[in-house]
ZALONU-439787 format. One record per residue (C-alpha): residue number from 1; chain; x, y, z. Coordinates in steps of 0.02 Angstrom, whole numbers, plus 50000, padded with zeros to 5 digits. Example, Ala and Ser with C-alpha at 12.3 -4.5 7.8 and 13.67 -1.06 7.14 Angstrom:
<atoms>
<1 "A" <50615 49775 50390>>,
<2 "A" <50684 49947 50357>>,
</atoms>
This chain:
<atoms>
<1 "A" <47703 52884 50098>>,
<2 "A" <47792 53055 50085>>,
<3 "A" <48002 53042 50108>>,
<4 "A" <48075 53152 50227>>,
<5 "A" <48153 53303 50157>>,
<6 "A" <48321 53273 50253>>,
<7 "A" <48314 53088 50173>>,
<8 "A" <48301 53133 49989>>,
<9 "A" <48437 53268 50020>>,
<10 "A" <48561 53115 50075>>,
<11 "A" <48528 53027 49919>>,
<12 "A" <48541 53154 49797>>,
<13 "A" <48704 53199 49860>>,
<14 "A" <48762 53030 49869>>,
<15 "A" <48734 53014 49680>>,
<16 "A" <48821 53162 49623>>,
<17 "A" <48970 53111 49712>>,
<18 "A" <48953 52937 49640>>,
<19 "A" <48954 53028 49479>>,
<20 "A" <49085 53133 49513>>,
<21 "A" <49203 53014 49558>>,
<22 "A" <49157 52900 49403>>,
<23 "A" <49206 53068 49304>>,
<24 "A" <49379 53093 49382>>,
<25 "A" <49409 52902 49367>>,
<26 "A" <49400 52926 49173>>,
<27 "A" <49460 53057 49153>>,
<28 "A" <49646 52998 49235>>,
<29 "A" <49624 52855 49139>>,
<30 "A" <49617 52949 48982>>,
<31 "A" <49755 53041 49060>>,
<32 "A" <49874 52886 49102>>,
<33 "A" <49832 52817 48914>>,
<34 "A" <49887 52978 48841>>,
<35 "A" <50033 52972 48931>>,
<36 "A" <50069 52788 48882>>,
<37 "A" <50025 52826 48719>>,
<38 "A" <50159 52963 48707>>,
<39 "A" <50294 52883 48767>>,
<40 "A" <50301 52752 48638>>,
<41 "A" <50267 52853 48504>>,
<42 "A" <50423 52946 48573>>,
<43 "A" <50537 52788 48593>>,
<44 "A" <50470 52700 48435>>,
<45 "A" <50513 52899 48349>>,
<46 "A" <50694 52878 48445>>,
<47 "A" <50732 52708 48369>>,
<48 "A" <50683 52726 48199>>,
<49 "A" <50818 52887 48206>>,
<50 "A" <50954 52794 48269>>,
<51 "A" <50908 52628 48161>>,
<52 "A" <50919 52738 48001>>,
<53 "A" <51069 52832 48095>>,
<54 "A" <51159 52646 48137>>,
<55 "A" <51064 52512 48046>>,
<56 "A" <51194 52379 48119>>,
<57 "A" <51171 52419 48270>>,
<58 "A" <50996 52423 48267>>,
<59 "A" <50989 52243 48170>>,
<60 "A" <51088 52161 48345>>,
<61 "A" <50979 52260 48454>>,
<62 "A" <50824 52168 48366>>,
<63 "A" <50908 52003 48365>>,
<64 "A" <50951 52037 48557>>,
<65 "A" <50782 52053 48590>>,
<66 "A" <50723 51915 48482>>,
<67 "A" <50853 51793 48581>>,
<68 "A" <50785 51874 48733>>,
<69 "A" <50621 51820 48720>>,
<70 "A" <50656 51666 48642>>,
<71 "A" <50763 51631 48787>>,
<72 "A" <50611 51674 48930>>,
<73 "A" <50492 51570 48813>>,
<74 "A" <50597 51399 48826>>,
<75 "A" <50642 51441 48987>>,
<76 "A" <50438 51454 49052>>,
<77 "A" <50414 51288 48952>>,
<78 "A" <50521 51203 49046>>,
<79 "A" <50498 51247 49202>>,
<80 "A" <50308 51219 49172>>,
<81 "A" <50364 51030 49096>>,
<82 "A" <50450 50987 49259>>,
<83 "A" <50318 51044 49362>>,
<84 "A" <50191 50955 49276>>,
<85 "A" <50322 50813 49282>>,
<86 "A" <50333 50822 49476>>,
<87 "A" <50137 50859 49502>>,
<88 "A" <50115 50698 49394>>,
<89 "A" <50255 50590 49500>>,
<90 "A" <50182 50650 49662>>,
<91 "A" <50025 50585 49612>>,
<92 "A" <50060 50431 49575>>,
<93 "A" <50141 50413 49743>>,
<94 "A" <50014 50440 49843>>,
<95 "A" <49887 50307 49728>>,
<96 "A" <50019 50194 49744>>,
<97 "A" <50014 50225 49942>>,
<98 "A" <49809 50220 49925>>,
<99 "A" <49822 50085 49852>>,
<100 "A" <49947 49982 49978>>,
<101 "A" <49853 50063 50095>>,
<102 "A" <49681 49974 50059>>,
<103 "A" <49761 49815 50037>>,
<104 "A" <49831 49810 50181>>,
<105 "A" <49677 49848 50283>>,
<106 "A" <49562 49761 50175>>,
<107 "A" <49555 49567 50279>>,
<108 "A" <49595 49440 50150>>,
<109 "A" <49475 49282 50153>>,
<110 "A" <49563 49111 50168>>,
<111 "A" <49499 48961 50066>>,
<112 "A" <49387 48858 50157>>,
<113 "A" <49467 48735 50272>>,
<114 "A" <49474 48568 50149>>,
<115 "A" <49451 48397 50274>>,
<116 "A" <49632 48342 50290>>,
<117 "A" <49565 48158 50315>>,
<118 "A" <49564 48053 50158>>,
<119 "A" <49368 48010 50104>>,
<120 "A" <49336 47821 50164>>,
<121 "A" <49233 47689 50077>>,
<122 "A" <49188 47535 50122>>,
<123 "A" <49147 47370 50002>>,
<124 "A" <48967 47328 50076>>,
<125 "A" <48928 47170 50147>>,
<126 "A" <48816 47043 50112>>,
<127 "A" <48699 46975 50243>>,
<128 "A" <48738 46818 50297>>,
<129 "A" <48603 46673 50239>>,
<130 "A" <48578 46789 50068>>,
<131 "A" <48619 46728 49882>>,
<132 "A" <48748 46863 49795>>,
<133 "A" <48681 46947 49623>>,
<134 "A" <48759 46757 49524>>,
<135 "A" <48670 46667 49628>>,
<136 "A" <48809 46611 49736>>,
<137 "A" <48807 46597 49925>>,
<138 "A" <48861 46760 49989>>,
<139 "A" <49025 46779 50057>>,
<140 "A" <49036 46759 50255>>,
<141 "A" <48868 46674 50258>>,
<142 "A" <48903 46520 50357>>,
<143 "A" <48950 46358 50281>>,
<144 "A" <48918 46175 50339>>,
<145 "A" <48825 46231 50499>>,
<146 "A" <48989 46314 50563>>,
<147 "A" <49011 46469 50656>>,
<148 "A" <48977 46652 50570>>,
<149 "A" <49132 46732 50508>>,
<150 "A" <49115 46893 50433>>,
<151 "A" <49209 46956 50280>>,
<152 "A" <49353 47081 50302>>,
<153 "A" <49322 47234 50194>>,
<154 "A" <49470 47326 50114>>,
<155 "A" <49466 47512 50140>>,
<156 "A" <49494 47630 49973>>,
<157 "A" <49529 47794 49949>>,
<158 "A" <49424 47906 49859>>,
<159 "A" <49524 47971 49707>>,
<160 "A" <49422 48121 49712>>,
<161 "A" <49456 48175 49879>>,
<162 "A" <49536 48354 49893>>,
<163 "A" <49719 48355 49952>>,
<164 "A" <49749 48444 50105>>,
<165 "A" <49829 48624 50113>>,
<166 "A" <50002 48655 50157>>,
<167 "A" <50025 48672 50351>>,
<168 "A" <50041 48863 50343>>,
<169 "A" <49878 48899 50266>>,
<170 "A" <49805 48880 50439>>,
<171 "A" <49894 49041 50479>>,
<172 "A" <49805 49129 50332>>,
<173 "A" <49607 49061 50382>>,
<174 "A" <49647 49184 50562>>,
<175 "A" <49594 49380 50558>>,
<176 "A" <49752 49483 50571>>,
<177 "A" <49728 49516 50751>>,
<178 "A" <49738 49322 50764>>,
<179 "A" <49880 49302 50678>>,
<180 "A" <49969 49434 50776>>,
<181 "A" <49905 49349 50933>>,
<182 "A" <49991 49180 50860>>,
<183 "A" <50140 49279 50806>>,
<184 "A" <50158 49349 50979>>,
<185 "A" <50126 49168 51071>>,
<186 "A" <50260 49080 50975>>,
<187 "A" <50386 49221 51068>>,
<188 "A" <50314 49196 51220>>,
<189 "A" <50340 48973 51189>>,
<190 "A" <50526 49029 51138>>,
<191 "A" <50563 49110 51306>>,
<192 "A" <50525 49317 51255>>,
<193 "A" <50456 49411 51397>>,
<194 "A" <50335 49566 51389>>,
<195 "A" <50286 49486 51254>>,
<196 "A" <50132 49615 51193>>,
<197 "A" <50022 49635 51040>>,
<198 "A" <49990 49839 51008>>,
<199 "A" <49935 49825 50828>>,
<200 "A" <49819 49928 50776>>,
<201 "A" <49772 50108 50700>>,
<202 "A" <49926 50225 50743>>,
<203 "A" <50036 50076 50800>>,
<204 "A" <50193 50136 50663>>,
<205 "A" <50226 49989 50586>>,
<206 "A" <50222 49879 50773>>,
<207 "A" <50107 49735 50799>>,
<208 "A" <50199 49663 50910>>,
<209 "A" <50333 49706 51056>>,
<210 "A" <50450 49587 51155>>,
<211 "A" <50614 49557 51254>>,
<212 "A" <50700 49414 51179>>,
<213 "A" <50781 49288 51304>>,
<214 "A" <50954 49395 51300>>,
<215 "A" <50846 49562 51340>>,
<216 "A" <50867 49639 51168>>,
<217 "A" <50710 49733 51106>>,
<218 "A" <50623 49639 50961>>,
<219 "A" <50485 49724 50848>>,
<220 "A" <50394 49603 50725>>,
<221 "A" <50262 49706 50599>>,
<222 "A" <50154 49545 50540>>,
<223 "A" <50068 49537 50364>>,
<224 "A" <49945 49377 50354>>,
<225 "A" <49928 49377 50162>>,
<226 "A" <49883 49230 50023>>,
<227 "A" <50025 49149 49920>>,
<228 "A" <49984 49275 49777>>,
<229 "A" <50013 49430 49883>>,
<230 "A" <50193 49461 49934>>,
<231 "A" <50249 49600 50032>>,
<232 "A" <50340 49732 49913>>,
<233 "A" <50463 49865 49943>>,
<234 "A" <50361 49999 50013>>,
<235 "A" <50284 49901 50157>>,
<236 "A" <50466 49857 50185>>,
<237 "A" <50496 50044 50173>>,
<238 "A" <50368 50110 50309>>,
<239 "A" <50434 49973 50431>>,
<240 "A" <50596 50031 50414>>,
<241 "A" <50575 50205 50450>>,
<242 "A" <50511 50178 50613>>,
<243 "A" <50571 49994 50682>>,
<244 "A" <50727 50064 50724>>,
<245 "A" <50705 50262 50730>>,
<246 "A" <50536 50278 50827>>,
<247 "A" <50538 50113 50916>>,
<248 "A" <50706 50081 50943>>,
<249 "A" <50714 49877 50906>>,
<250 "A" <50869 49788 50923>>,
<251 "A" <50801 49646 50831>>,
<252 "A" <50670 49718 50680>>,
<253 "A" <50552 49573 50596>>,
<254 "A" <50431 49563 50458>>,
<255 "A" <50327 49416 50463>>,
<256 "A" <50212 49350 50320>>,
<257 "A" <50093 49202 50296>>,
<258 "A" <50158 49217 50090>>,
<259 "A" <50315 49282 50035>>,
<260 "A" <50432 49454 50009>>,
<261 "A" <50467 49528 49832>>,
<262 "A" <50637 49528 49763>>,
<263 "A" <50664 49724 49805>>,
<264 "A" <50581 49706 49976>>,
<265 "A" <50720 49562 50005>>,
<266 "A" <50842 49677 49965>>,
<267 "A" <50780 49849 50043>>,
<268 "A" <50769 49712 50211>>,
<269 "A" <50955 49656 50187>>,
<270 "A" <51007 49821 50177>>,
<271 "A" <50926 49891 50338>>,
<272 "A" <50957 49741 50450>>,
<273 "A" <50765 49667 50449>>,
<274 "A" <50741 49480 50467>>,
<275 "A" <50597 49427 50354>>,
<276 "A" <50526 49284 50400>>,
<277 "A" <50397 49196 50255>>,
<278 "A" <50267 49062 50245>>,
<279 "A" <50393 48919 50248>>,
<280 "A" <50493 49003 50382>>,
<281 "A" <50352 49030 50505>>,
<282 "A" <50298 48867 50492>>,
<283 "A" <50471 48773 50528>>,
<284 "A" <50498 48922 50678>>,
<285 "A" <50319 48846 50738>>,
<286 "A" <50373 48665 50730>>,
<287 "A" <50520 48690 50803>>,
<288 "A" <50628 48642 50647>>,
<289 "A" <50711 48824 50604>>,
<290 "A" <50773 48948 50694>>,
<291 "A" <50680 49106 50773>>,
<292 "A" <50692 49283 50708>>,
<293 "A" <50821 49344 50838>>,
<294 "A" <50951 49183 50807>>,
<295 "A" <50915 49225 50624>>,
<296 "A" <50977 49385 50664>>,
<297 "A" <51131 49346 50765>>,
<298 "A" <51163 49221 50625>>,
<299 "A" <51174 49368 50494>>,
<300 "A" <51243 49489 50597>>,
</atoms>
């Protein structure tokens, strides 16, 4: 197929300025590294004058320079050290935040409810009429034609029968949406109104909402964990940036099925929190402590 001669035309000129501009882009690079290459043959020229003109001065000038860039060289190491530094911090923050994260969404399984009942066992009884294993008459057989009496058995108790679990561990066999639902009914028993549960994804740190019997609001956040999980510091920490800045509690509460850590206890103390633990919650169900809110008026 022949090429139109208007069409070959277009491309050979398109080459040769291709070419040509390749050519002038050499040649002023040649150009610049003349230039370049002139210049500090000049000021290389210039200071080996004045060094064999002034040889002391020359010797400070170099050990100006040499401080110089000693100087910028410890100065770029450090600044790359704290960075890396930071970058390293910061990442360990947000694993440790991951990680808290997970936990606290992950639902912890309970033990299996153990029978609280003591086993029972019985000492059997021998029919009436029958000879025992000595060849006795059985005991409670009837005796000289009288009446029938039967024996009285003693009841035992199994040694091997599993003790039952401390009263609160019924807390920690619920789903956390249970256990804010029996957080939020013990307020309701102990005279709060608009008593609500709004846990949930995006609730800030609020499972559950109430007006106390005085009218103050009260914010509980409610962790149902096992006795080897306490709540630490930086659950403590999210719950106190918003119980009192975003929600605007009177009365702020952390409730928990186990216990607080030793820096959570203290972070609480500091903010005004009332955390209320396994024991606690169980002597504020049976009516044997105090609530959260007369905890609170107790402390404040």
């Amino acid at each position: 197929m022949a090429v139109p001669a208007s069409h070959a035309s277009t491309a050979s000129d398109s080459v040769r300025t291709r070419r040509s501009f390749e050519l002038r882009k050499t040649a002023m690079y040649f150009l610049l590294l003349a230039v370049v290459v002139t210049l500090t043959g000049l000021t290389v020229r210039t200071v080996a004058a004045a060094a064999e003109r002034r040889p002391a001065w020359a010797f400070a000038l170099a050990l100006l320079v040499a401080a110089g860039g000693i100087a910028y060289w410890r100065r770029r190491r450090r600044i790359s050290a704290v960075k890396i530094a930071r970058q390293a911090a910061q990442a360990l923050d947000d694993a440790a935040e991951t990680a808290v994260d997970v936990l606290d969404e992950t639902p912890r399984v309970a033990d299996p409810a153990r029978p609280g009942d003591p086993a029972l066992s019985a000492a059997p009884v021998t029919p009436a009429g029958s000879l025992a294993p000595d060849g006795s008459e059985a005991a409670g057989a009837p005796t000289g034609g009288g009446l029938y009496e039967p024996e009285q058995t003693a009841v035992l108790v199994d040694p091997a029968a599993p003790v039952a679990d401390p009263p609160h561990a019924a807390y920690e066999a619920l789903d956390p949406y249970e256990f804010e639902e029996a957080v939020a009914e013990l307020c309701r028993r102990d005279g709060c109104w608009d008593v609500e549960v709004v846990g949930g994804a995006g609730d800030l740190g609020a499972d559950v909402v109430a007006r106390t019997p005085d009218g103050r609001l009260l914010v509980v956040q409610c962790k149902r964990y096992g006795d080897a999980n306490r709540v630490g510091s930086q659950d403590m920490q999210r719950f106190g940036g918003t119980c009192f800045t975003v929600h605007g509690a009177d009365v702020a509460v952390m409730v928990t099925t186990s216990d607080f850590t030793a820096p959570a206890l203290e972070y609480a103390e500091q903010c005004g929190i009332v955390c209320v633990n396994g024991p606690d919650l169980q002597r504020w169900r049976d009516g044997t402590g105090p609530s959260p809110w007369e905890v609170a008026d107790a402390e404040g």
